[in-house]
C-alpha positions in Angstrom: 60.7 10.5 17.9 59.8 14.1 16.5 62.3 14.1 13.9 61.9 10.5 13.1 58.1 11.2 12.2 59.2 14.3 10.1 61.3 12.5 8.1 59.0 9.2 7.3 57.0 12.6 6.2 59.3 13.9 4.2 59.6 17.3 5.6 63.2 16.8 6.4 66.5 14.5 6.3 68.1 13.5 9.4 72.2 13.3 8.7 73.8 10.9 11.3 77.4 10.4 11.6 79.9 13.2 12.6 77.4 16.3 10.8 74.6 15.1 12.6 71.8 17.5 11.5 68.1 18.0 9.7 67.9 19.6 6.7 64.3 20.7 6.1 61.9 20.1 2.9 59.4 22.2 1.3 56.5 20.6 1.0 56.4 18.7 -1.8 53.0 17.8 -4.3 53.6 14.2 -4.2 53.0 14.5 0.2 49.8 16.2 -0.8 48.7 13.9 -3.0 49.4 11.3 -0.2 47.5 13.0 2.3 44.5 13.6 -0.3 44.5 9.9 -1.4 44.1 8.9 2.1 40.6 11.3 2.2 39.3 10.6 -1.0 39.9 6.4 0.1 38.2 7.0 3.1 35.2 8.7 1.5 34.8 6.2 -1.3 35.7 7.8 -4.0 35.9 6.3 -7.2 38.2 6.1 -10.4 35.4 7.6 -12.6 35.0 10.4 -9.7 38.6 11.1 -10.3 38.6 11.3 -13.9 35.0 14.2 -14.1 37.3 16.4 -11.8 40.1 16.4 -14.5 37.3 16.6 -17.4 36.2 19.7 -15.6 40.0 21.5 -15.5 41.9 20.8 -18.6 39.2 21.8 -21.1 38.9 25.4 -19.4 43.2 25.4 -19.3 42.9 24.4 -23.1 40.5 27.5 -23.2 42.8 29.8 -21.6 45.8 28.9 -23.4 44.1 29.0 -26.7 42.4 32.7 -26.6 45.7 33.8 -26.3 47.3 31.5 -28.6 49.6 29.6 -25.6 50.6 33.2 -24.6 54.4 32.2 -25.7 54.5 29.0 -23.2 54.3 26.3 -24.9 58.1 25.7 -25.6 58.3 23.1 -22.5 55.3 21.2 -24.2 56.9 20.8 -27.5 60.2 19.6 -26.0 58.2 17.1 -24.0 56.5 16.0 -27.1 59.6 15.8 -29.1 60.7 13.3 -26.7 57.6 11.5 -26.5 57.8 10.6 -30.3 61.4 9.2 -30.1 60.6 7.0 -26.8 57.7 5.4 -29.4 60.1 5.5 -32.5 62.4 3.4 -30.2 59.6 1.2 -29.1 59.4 2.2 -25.4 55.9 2.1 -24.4 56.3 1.9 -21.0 58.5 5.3 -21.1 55.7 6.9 -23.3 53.1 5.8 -21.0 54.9 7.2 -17.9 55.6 10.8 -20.3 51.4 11.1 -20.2 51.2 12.5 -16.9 54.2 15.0 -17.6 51.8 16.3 -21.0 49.0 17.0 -19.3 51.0 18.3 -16.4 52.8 20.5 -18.5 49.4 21.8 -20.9 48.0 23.4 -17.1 51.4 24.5 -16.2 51.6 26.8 -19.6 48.6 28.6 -17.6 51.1 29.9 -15.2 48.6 29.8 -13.0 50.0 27.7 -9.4 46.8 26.9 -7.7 45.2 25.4 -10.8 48.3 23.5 -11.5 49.0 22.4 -7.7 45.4 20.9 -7.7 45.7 19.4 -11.5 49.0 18.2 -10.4 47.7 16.5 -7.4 45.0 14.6 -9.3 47.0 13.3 -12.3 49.5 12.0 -9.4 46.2 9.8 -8.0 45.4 9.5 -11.5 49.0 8.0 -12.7 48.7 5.5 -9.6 45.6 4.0 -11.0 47.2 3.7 -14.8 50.2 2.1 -13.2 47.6 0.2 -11.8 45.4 -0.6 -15.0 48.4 -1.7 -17.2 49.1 -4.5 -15.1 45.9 -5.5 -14.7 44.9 -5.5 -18.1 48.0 -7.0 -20.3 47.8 -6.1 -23.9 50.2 -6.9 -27.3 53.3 -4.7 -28.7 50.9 -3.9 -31.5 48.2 -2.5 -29.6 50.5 -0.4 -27.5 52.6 0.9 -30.6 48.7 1.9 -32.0 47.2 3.5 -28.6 50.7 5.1 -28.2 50.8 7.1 -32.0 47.3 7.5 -32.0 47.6 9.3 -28.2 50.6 11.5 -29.6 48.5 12.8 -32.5 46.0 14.1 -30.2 48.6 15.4 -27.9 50.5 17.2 -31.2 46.4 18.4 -32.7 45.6 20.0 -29.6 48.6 22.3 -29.1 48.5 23.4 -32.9 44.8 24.2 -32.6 45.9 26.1 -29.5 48.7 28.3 -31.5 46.4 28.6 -34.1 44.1 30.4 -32.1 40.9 28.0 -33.1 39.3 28.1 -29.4 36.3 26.2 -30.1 38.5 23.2 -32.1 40.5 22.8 -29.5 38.2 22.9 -26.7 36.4 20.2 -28.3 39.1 18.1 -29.4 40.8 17.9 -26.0 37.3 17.5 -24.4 36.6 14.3 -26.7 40.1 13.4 -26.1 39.2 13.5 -22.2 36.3 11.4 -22.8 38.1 8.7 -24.9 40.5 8.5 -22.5 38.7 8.0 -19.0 36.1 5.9 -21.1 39.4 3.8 -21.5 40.8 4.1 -17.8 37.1 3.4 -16.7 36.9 0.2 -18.1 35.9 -3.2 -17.2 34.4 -2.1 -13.9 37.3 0.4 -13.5 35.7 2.9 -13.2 33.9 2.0 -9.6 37.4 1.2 -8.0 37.9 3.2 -4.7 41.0 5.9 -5.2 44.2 4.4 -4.1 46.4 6.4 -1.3 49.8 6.8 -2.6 51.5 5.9 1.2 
């Protein structure tokens, strides 16, 4: 019963068969961010809650990265941004939509700084649940994706040049309106006052 609960938790895999064994798991972000959806459900916490505690992180990580121009860690970001533009040049919105998360992800990773990006990865987890969420709730035309979708990347691609060019105060407040746009947009149509969503 032990291990069977262990392994619905994803802290180990039970082998069965003739090398009958448990191999054991770190624990992972995604388990946290189960475990912290189930608090932040049972305290009522909203959307818009969700989106102020990002608004308060990535313009300080945006900060950081550009006083010392990305500090030579930004290579990841660019790659992931390369990628980005092909999946819209090919017309895959849904792909793009999914590569968000990893952007803003990756920005606070460039940090290199593990407890801001364990917690910044645990909210844009609860954070990508609600999108998911949003996007099939709220149906909208090829046209208006293809538009959201370049419009998104050009911010993505400002931000990060401002950064390596050293322009702290541009690119604090670019990201910071960016930020603002964007949970203006995931908050909604009464968005905004949904409860946070567990991930079990």
């Amino acid at each position: 019963e032990a291990f069977r609960i262990l392994e619905a938790e994803g802290l180990i895999s039970v082998v069965r068969g003739s090398r009958t064994g448990a191999k054991v798991h770190k624990p992972s972000v995604d388990l946290v961010s189960r475990y912290a959806g189930y608090v932040l459900e049972s305290q009522g916490t909203t959307v818009a809650d969700l989106y102020q505690a990002r608004l308060a992180i990535e313009p300080s990580v945006v900060r950081w990265l550009a006083t010392d121009r990305g500090g030579g860690a930004l290579g990841p970001v660019h790659e992931l941004l390369a990628r980005m533009e092909a999946l819209i040049d090919a017309e895959r919105y849904d792909d793009f939509i999914d590569r968000v998360e990893y952007f803003h992800q990756a920005l606070v990773a460039a940090t290199n700084l593990k407890t801001l990006t364990f917690m910044s990865r645990m909210l844009l987890t609860l954070a990508d649940k609600h999108q998911r969420g949003y996007q099939r709730r709220h149906i909208r035309s090829k046209e208006s994706r293809a538009k959201s979708s370049r419009a998104g990347l050009r911010s993505y691609q400002k931000v990060i040049q401002l950064i390596e060019a050293g322009e702290v105060e541009a690119a604090v407040a670019h990201w910071r309106l960016h930020l603002n746009n964007a949970n203006a947009t995931w908050t909604s149509d009464g968005e905004g006052s949904r409860v946070v969503e567990s991930l079990g």
